[in-house]
Backbone as CSV, one residue per row, in Angstrom:
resi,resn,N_x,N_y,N_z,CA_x,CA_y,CA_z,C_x,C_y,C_z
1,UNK,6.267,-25.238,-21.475,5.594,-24.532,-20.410,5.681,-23.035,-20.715
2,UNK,4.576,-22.217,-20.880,4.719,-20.987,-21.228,4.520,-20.158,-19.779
3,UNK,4.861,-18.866,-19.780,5.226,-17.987,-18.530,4.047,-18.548,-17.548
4,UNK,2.448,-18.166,-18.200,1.873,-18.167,-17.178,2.011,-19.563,-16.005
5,UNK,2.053,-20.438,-16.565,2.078,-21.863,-16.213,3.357,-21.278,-15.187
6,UNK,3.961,-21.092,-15.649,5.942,-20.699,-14.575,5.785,-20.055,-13.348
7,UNK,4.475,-19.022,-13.529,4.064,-17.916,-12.396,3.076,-19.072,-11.392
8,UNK,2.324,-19.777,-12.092,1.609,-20.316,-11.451,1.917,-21.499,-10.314
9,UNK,3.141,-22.174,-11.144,3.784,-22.948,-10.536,4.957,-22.978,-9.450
10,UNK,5.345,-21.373,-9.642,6.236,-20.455,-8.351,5.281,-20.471,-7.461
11,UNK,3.497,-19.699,-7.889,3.305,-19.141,-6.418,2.287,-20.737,-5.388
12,UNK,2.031,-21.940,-6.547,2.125,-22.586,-5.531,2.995,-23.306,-4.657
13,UNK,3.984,-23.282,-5.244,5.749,-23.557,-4.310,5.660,-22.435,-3.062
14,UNK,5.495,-20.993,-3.663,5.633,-20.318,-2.539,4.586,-19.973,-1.029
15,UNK,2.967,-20.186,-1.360,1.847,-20.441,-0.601,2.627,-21.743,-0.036
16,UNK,3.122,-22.975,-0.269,3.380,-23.970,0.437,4.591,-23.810,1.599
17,UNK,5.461,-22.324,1.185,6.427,-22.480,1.878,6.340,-21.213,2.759
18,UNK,4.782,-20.644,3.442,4.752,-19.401,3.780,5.083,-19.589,5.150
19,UNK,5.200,-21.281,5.523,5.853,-21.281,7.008,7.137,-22.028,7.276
20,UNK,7.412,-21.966,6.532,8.994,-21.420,6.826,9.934,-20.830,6.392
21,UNK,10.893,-20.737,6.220,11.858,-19.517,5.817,11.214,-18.732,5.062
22,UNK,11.574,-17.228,5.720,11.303,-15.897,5.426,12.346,-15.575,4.120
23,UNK,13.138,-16.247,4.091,14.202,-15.595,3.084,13.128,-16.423,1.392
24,UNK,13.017,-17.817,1.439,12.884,-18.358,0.516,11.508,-18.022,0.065
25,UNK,10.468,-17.889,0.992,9.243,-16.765,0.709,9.257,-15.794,-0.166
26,UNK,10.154,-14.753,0.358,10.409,-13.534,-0.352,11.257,-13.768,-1.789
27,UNK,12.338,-14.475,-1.610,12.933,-15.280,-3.280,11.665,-16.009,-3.931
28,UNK,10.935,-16.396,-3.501,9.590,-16.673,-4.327,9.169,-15.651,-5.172
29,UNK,8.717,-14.453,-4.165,8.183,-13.714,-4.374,8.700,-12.779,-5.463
30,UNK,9.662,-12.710,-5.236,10.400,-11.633,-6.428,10.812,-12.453,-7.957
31,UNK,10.854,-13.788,-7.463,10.811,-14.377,-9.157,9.453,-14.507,-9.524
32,UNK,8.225,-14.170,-9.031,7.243,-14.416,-9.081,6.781,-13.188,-9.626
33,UNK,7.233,-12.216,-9.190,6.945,-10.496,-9.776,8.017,-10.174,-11.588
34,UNK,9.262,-11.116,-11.061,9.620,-10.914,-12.536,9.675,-11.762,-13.257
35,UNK,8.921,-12.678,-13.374,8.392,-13.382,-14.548,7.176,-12.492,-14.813
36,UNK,6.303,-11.930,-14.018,5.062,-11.312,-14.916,5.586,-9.775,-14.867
37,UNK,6.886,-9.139,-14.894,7.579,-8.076,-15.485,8.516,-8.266,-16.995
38,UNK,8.723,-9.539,-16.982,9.458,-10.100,-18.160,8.408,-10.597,-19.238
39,UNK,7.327,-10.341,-19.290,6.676,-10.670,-20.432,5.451,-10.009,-21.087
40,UNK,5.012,-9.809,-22.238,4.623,-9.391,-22.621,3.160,-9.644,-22.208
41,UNK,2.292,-8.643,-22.280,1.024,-8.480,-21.587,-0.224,-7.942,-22.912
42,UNK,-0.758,-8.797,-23.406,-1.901,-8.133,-24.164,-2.767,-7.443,-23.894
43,UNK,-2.959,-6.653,-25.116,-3.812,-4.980,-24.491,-5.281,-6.250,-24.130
44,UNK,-5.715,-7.229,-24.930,-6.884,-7.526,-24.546,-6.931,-8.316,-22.966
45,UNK,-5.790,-8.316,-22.165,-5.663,-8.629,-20.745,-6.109,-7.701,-20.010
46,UNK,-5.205,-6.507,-20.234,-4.868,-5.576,-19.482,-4.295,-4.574,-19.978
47,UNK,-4.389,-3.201,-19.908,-3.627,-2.020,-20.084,-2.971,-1.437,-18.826
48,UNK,-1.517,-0.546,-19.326,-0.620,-0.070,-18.090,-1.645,0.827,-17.263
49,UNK,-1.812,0.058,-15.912,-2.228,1.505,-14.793,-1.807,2.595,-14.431
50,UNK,-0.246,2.635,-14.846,0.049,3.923,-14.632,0.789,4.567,-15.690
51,UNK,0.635,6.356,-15.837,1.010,6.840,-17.036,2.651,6.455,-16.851
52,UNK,3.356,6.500,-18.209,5.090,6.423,-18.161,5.178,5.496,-20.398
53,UNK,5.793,5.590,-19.936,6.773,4.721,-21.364,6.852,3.443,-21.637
54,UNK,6.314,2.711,-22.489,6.283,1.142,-22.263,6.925,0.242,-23.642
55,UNK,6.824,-0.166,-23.792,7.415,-0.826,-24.855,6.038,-1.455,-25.458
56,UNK,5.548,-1.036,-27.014,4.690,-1.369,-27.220,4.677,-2.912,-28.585
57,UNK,3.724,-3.475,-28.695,3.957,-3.909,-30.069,3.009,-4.293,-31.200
58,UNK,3.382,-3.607,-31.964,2.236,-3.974,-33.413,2.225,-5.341,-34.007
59,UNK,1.309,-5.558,-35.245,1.858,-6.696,-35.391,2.898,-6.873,-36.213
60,UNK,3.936,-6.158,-36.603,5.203,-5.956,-37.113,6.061,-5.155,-36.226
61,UNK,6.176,-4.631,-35.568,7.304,-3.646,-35.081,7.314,-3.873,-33.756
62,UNK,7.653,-3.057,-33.176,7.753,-2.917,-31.583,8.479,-1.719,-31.555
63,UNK,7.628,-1.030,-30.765,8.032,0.763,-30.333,7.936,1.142,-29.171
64,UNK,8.595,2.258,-28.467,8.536,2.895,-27.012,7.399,3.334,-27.530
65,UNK,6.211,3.683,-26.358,5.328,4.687,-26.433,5.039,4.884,-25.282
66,UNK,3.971,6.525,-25.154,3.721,6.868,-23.679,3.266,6.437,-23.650
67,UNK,2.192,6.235,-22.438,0.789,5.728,-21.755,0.432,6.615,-21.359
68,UNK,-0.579,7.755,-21.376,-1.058,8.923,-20.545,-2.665,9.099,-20.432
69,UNK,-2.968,8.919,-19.429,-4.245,9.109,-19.469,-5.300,7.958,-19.851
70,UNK,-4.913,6.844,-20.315,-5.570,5.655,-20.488,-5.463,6.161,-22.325
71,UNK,-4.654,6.456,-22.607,-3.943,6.530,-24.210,-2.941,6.268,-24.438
72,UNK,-2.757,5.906,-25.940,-0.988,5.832,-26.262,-0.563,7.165,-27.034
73,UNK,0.452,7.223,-27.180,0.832,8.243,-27.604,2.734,7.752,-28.369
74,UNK,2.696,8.046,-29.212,4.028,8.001,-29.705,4.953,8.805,-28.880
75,UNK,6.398,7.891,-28.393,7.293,8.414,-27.451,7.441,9.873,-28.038
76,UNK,8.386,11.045,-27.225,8.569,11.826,-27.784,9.839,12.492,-28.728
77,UNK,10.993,11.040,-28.411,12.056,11.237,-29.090,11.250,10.929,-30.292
78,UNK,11.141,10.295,-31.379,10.682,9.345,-32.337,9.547,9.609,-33.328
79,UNK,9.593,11.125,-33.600,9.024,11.459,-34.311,8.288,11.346,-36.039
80,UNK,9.549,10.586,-36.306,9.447,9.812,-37.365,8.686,8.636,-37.657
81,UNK,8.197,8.208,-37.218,7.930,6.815,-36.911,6.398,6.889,-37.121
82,UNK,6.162,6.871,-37.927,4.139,7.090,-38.455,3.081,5.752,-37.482
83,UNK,2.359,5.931,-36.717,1.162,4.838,-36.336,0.758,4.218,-37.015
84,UNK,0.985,2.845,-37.186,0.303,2.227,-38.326,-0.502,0.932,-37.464
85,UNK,-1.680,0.153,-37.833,-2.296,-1.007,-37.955,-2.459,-0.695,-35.561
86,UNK,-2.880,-2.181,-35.387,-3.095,-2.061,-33.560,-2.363,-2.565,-32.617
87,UNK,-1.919,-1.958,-31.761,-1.167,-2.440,-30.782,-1.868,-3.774,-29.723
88,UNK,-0.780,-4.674,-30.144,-1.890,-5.676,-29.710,-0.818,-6.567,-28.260
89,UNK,0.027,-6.125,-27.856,0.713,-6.008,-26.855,1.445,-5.202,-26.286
90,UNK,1.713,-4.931,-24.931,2.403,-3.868,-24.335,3.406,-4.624,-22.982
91,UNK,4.603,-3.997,-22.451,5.989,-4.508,-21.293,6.107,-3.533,-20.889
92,UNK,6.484,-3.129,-19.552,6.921,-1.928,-19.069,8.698,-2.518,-19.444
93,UNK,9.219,-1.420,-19.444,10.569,-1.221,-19.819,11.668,-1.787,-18.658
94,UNK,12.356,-2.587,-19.435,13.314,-3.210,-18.108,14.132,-2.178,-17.423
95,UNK,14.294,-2.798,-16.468,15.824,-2.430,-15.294,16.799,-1.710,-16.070
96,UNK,17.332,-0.116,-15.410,18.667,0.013,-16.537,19.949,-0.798,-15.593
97,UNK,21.080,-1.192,-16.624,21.509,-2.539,-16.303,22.326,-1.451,-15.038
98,UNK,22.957,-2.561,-14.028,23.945,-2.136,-12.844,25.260,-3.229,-12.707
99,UNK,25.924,-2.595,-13.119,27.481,-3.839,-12.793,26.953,-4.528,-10.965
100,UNK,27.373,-5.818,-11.312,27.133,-6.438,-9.934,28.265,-6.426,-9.151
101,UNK,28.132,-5.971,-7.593,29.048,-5.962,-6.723,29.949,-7.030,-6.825
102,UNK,31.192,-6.940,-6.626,32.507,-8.359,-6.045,32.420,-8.411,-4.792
103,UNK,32.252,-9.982,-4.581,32.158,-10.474,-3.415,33.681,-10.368,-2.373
């Protein structure tokens, strides 16, 4: 079963459960937002709507780059790093990590 199938199959669990519990709705909902934050998105889907830093990938590498303006742009630490061949997927950049509270 690949992601999309996973998203698809959350949000009809979660449309079925929009009357009752409010809690398990919303736990739908947020595994439902990060499965399509956890995976990679082809430029021929979709490109990032908003400018910021994404994680891009060629068909060999994988690099930070900006997004500005409906362009890419090589990050600006990473100067080294020459453009080569097409970016043929793009992720916005995960969560920075947070130690989890003790119960």
């Amino acid at each position: 079963m690949d992601n999309r199938e996973v998203v698809n199959w959350l949000i009809r669990i979660r449309d079925r459960l929009m009357t009752t519990s409010s809690k398990q709705f919303e736990a739908l909902t947020i595994a439902i937002e990060k499965q399509e934050q956890d995976r990679w998105i082809p430029v021929t889907e979709r490109l990032p709507e908003e400018n910021g830093t994404y994680l891009a990938c060629y068909e060999d590498a994988t690099v930070l780059l900006d997004w500005f303006n409906g362009k890419w742009f090589f990050y600006r630490t990473n100067p080294a790093v020459e453009e080569t061949g097409t970016i043929i997927a793009w992720r916005p950049l995960p969560e920075p990590y947070e130690a989890e509270e003790e119960a």
